[in-house]
N, CA, C and O of each residue as an XYZ file, in Angstrom:
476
protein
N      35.731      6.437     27.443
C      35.589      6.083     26.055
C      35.170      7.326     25.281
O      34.203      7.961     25.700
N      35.829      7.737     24.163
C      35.829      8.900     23.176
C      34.977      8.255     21.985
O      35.350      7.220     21.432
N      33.645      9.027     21.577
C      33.462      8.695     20.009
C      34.344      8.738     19.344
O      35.223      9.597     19.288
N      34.154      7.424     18.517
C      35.778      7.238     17.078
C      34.942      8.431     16.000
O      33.849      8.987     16.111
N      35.759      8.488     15.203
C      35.341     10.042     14.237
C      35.165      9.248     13.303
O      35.104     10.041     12.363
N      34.962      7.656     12.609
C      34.170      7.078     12.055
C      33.425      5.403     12.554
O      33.951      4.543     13.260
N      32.338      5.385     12.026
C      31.287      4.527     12.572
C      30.451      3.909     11.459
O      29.988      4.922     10.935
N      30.026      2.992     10.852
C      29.347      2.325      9.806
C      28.097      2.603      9.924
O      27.371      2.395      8.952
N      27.503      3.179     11.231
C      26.166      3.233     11.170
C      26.016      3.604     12.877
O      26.721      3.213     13.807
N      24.457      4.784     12.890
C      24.726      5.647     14.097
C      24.519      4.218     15.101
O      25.141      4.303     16.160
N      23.791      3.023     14.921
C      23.394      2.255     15.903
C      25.097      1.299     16.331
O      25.191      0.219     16.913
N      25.930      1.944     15.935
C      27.709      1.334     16.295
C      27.705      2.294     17.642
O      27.981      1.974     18.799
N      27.344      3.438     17.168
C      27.594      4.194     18.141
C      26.999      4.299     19.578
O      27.440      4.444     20.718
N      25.544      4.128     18.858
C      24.834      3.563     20.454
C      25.141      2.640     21.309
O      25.081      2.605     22.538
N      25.596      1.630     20.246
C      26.319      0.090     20.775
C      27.639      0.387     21.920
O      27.797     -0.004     23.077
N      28.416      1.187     21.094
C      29.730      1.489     21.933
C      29.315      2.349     23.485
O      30.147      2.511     24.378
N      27.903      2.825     23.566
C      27.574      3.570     24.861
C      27.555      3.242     25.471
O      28.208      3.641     26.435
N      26.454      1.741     25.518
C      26.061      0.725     26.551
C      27.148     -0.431     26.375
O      27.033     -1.322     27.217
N      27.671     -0.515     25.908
C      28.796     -1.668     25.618
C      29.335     -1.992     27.110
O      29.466     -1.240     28.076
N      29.603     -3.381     26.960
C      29.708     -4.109     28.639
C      28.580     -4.831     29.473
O      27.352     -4.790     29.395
N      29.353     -5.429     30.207
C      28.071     -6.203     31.354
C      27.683     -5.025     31.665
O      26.535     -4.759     31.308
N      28.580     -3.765     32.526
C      28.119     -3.153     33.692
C      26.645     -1.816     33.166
O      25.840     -1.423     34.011
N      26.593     -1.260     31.440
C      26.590      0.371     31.851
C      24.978     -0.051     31.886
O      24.246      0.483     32.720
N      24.445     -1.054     30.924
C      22.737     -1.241     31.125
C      22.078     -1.602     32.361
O      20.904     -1.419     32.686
N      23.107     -2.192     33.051
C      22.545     -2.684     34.530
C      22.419     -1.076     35.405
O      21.482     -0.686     36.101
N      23.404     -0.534     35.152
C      23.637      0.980     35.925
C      22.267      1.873     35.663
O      21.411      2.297     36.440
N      22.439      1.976     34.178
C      21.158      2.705     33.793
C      19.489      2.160     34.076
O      18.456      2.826     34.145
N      19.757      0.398     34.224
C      18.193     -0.030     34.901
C      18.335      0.453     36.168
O      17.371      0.995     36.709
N      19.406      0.342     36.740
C      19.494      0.650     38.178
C      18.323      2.287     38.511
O      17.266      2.454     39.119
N      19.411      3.345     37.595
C      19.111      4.687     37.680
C      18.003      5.193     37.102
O      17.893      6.406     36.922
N      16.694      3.988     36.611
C      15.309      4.327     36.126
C      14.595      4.412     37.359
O      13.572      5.096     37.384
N      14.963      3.846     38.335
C      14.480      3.723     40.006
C      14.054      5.455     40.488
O      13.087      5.916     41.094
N      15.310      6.099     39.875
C      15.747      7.580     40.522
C      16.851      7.772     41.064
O      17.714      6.897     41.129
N      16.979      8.949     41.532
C      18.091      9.175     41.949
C      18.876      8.648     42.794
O      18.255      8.181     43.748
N      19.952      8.525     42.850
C      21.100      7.834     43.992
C      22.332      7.844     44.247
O      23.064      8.311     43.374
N      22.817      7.444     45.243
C      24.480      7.301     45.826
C      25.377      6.340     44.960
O      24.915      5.684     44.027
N      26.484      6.314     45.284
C      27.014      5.600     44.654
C      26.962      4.216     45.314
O      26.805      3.045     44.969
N      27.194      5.005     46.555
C      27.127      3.323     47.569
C      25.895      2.650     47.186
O      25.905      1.422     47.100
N      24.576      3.470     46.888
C      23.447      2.529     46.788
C      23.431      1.753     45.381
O      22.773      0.748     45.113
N      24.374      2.510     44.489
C      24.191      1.695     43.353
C      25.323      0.758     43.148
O      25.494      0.104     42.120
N      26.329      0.732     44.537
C      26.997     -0.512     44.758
C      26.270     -1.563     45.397
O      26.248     -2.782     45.229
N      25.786     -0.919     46.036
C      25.090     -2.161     47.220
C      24.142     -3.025     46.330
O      23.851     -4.197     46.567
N      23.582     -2.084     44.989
C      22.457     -2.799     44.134
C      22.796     -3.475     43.145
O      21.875     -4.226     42.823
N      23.812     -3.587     42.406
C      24.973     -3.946     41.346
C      25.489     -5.305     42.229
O      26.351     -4.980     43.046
N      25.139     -6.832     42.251
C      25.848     -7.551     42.646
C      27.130     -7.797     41.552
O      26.946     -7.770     40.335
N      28.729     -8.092     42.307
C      29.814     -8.369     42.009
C      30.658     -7.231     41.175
O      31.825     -7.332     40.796
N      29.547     -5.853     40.943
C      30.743     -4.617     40.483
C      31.326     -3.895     41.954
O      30.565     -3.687     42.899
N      32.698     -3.575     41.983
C      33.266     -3.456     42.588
C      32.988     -1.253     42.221
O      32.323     -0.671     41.363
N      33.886     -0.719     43.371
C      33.583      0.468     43.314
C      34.379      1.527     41.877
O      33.975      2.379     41.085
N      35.673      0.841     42.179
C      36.551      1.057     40.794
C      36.015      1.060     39.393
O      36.093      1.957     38.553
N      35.518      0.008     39.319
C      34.578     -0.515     38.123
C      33.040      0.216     38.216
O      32.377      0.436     37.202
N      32.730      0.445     39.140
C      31.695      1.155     38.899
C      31.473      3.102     38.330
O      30.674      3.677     37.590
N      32.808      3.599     39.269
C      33.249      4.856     38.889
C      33.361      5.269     37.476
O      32.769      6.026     36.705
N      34.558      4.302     37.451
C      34.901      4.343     35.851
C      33.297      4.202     34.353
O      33.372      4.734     33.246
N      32.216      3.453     34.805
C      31.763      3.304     34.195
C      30.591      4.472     34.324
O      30.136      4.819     33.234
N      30.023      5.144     35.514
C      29.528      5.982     35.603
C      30.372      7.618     34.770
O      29.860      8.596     34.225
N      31.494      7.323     34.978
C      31.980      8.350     34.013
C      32.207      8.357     32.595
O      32.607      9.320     31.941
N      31.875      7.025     32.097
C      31.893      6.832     30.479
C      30.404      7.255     30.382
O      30.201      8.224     29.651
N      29.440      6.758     30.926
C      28.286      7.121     30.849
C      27.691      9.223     30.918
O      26.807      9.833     30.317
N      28.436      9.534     31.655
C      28.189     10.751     31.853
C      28.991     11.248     30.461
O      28.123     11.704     29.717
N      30.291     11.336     29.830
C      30.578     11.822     29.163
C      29.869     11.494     27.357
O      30.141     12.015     26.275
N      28.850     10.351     27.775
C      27.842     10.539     26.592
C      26.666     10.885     26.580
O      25.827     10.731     25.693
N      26.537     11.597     28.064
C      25.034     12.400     28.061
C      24.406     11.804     28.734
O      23.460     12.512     29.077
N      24.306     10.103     29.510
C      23.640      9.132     29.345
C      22.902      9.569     30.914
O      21.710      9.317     31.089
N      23.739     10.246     32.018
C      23.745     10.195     32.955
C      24.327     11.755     33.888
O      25.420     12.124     33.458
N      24.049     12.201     34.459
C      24.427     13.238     35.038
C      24.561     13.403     37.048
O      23.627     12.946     37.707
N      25.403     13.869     37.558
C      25.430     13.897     38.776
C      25.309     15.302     39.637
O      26.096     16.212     39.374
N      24.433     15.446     40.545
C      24.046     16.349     41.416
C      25.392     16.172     42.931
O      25.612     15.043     43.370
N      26.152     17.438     43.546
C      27.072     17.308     44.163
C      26.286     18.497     45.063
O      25.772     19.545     44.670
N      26.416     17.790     46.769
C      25.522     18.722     47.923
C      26.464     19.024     48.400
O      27.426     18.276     48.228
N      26.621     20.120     49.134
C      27.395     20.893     49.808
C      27.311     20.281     50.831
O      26.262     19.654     50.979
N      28.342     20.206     51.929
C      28.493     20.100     53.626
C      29.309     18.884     53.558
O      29.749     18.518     52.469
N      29.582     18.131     54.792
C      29.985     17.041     55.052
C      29.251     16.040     55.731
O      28.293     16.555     56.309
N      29.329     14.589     55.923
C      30.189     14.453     54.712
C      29.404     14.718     52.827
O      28.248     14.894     52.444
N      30.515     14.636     52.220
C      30.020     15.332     51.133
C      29.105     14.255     50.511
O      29.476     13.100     50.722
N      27.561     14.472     49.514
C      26.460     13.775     49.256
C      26.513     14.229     47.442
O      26.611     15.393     47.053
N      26.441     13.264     46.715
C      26.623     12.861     45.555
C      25.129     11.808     45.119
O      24.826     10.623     45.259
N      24.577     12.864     44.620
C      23.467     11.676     43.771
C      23.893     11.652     41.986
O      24.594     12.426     41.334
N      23.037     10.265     41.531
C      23.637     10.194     40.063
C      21.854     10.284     39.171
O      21.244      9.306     39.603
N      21.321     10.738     38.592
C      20.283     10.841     37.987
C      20.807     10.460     36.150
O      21.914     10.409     35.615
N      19.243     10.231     35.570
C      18.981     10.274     34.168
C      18.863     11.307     33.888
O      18.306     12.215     34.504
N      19.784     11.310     32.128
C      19.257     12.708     31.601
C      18.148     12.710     31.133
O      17.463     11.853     31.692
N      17.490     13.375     30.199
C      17.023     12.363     29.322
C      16.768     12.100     27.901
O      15.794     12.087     27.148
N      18.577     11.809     27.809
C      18.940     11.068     27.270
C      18.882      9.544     27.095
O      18.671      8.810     26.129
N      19.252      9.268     28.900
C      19.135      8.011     29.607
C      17.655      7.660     29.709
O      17.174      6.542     29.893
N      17.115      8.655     29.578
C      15.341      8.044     29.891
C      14.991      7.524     28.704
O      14.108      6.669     28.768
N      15.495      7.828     27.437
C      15.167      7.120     25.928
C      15.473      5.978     25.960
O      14.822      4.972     25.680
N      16.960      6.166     26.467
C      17.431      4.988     26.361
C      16.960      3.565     26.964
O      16.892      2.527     26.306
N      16.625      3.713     28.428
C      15.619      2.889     29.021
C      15.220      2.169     28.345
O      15.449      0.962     28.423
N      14.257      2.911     27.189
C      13.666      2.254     26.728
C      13.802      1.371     25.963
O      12.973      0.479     25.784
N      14.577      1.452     25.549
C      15.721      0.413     24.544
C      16.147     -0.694     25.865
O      16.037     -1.818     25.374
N      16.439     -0.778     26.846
C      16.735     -1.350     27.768
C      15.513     -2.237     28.281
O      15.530     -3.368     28.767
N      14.544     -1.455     28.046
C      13.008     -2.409     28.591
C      12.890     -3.616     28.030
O      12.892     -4.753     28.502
N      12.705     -2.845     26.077
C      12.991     -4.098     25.165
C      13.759     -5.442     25.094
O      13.232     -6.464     24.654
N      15.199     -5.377     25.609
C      15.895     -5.783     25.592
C      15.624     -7.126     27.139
O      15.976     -8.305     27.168
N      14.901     -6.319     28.203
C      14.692     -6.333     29.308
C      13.290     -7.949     29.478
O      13.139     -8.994     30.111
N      12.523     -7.012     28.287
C      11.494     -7.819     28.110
C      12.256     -9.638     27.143
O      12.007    -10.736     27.640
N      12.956     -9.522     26.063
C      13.236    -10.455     25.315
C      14.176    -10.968     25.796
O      14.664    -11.862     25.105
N      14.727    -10.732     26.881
C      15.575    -11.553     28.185
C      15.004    -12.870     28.974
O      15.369    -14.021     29.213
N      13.532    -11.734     29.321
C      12.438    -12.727     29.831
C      11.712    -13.924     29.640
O      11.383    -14.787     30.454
N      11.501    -13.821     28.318
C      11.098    -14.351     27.300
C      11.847    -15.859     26.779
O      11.400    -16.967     26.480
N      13.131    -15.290     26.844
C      14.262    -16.495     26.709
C      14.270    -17.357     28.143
O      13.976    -18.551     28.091
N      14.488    -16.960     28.962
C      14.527    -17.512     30.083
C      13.376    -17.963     30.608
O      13.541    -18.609     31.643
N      11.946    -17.807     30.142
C      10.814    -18.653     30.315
C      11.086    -19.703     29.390
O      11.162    -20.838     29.862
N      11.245    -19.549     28.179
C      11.276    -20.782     27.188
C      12.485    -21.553     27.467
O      12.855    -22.191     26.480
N      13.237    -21.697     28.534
C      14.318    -22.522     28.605
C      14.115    -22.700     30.082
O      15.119    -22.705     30.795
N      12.672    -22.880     30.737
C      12.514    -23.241     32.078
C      13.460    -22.340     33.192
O      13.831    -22.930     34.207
N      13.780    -21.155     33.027
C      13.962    -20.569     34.045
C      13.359    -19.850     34.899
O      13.958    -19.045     35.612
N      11.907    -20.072     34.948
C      10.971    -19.199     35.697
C      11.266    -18.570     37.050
O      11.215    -17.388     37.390
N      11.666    -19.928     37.903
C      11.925    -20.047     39.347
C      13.026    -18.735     39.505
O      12.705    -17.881     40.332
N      13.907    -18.599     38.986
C      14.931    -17.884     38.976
C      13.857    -16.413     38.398
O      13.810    -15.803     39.466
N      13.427    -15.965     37.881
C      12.577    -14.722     37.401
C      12.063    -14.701     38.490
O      12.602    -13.785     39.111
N      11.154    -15.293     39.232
C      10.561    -15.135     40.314
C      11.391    -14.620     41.816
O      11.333    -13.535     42.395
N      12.003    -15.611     42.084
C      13.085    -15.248     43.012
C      13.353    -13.841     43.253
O      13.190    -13.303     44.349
N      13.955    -12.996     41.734
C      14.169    -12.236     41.572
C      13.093    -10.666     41.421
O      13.315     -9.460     41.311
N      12.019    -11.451     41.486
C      10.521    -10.502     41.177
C      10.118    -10.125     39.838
O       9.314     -9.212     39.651
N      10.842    -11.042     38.542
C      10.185    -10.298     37.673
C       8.987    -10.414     37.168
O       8.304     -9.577     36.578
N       8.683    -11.966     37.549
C       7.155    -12.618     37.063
C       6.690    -13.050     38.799
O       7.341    -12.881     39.830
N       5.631    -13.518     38.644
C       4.655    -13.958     40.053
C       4.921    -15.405     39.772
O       4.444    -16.273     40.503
């Protein structure tokens, strides 16, 4: 995805970064630290590897995300925050938190828990 060369307002633009199920889940993923791709398949339930590539590279070409490449075989690929992505987080916390929030007030606790976000 290319910035369009017009936008109504810079928060279109932020919108179009994270835009999708997959790139906010990627970037909560990558607040953890650094990692493989496999690990951020294995952690991503139902994104496939295709879909995940592709989206790690929209992400990198807006700064959001950057990748470290190790020499030898087989060859070792970690994906880190810039931090860019570390701002962004935070926008993600928010979002993270008023998720929570909804899903307590509509009796979904059990399911938060399950998952570890509340006790």
């Amino acid at each position: 995805m290319k910035i369009r060369e017009e936008y109504t307002c810079p928060l279109e633009l932020a919108h179009d970064i994270t835009r999708g199920k997959w790139k906010p889940i990627i970037l909560w993923q990558l607040r953890l630290g650094n990692t493989s791709l496999t690990n951020l398949e294995r952690n991503i339930q139902s994104i496939n590897q295709k879909m995940l590539i592709e989206q790690l590279k929209e992400l990198m070409e807006f700064g959001m995300i950057d990748k470290r490449v190790f020499e030898g075989y087989p060859l070792k690929v970690e994906y880190f925050l810039t931090d860019r992505g570390k701002r962004m987080i935070e926008a993600i916390t928010i979002l993270q938190h008023i998720g929570i929030e909804l899903m307590q007030e509509n009796g979904m606790e059990e399911a938060l828990r399950e998952k570890g976000f509340i006790e």
